[in-house]
N, C-alpha and C positions, 0 to 999 in steps of 0.2 A: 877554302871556300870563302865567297866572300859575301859580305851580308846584302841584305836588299836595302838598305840605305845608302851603299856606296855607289848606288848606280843610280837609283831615282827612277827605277822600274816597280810598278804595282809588283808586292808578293800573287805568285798565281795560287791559288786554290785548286788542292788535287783533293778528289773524290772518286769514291767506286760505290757501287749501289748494285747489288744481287738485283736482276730483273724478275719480273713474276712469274715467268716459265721456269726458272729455277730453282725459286724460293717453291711452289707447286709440286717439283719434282725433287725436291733436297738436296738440291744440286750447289754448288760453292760459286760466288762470282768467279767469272774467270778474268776480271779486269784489273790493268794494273798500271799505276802512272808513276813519273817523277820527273822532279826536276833537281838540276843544280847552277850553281853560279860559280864563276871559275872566272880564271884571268887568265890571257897567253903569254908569252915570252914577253909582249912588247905592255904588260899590262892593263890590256883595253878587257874589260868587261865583257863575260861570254856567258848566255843564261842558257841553257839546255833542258826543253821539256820530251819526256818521251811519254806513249801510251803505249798499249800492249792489249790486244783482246784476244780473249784464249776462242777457240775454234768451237767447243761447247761437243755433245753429242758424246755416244758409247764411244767410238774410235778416239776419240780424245778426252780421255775420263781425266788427263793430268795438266791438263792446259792454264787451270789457275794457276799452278806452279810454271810452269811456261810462261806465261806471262809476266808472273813476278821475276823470273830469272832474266828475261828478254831485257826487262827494264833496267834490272843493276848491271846488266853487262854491257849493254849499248851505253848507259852512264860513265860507267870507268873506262870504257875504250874512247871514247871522248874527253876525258880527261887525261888519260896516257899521251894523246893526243896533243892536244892542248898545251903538252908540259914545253913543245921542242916547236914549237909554232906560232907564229903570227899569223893579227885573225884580218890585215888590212885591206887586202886585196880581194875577194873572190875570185877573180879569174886567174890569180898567180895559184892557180893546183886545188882550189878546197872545190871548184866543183867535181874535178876530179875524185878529189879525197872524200866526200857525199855521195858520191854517184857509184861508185866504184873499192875504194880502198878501204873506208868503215864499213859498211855492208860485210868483203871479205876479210874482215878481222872479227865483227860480230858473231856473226853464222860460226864460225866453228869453235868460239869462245861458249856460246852460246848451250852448243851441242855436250861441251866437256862439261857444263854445269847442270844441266837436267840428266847425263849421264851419272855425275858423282848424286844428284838429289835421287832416282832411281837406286842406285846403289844403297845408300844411306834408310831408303823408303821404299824398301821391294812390294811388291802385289802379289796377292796368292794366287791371284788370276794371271799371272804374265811371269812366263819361265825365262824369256828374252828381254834383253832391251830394246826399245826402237824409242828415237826419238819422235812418232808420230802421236804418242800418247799425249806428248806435251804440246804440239800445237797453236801454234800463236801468231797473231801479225804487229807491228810494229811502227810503229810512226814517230820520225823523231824528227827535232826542230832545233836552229843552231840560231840566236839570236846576237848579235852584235850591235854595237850604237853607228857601223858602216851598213850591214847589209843580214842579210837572215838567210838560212836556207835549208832544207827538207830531205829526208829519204825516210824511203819505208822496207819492208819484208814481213814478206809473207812465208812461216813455217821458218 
């Protein structure tokens, strides 16, 4: 990781804050952020924010955890990422690799981790697993000193 000095990008501020509907109802935030700083193959400085908002509601009683899993998964698959790649080009494959190829490496990394948090954390209300307890959407953002770029997912 590399520090926010080396780059001479503002540190971001990550926050989550239980909203009043849930705080009313004793309900947990289901929000969840992160960021990191990373370098590719060739070097160049790459800051990566992601957010995470759990879906809320009975049907989704486990989506804070969702959330929080969405966010370290999308970070390290962006980092695996990262280790075998340069960040020069955008149109040499990353919007490919944004649009298409992290999304399908996310989603089922994603799925084995709220599977194993399930497992680890059973309900005496839930004899099956489903991943819909966990419930979440996802927004992540890939910053470089060439160019930035975006994907999301939903569930």
């Amino acid at each position: 990781m590399v520090t926010s000095q080396a780059h001479g990008w503002l540190e971001p501020r990550l926050a989550s804050r239980t909203g009043a509907a849930h705080r009313r109802k004793g309900m947990p935030c289901q929000d969840a952020c992160g960021v990191t700083i990373l370098r590719d193959r060739n070097g160049e400085v790459v800051q990566v924010l992601v957010v995470s908002d759990g879906h809320g509601g009975r049907r989704y009683r486990r989506s804070d955890a969702g959330s929080r899993l969405a966010c370290g998964v999308a970070l390290a698959e962006v980092e695996r990422a990262l280790g075998g790649a340069a960040t020069r080009d955008p149109a040499d494959g990353w919007r490919a690799w944004l649009s298409q190829d992290l999304p399908e490496r996310i989603v089922p990394a994603w799925q084995r981790e709220v599977e194993a948090h399930w497992r680890a954390h059973p309900g005496a209300d839930e004899a099956d697993f489903s991943s819909v307890s966990y419930g979440a959407t996802l927004g992540l953002l890939v910053l470089t000193p060439h160019w930035w770029g975006h994907t999301g997912l939903v569930d």
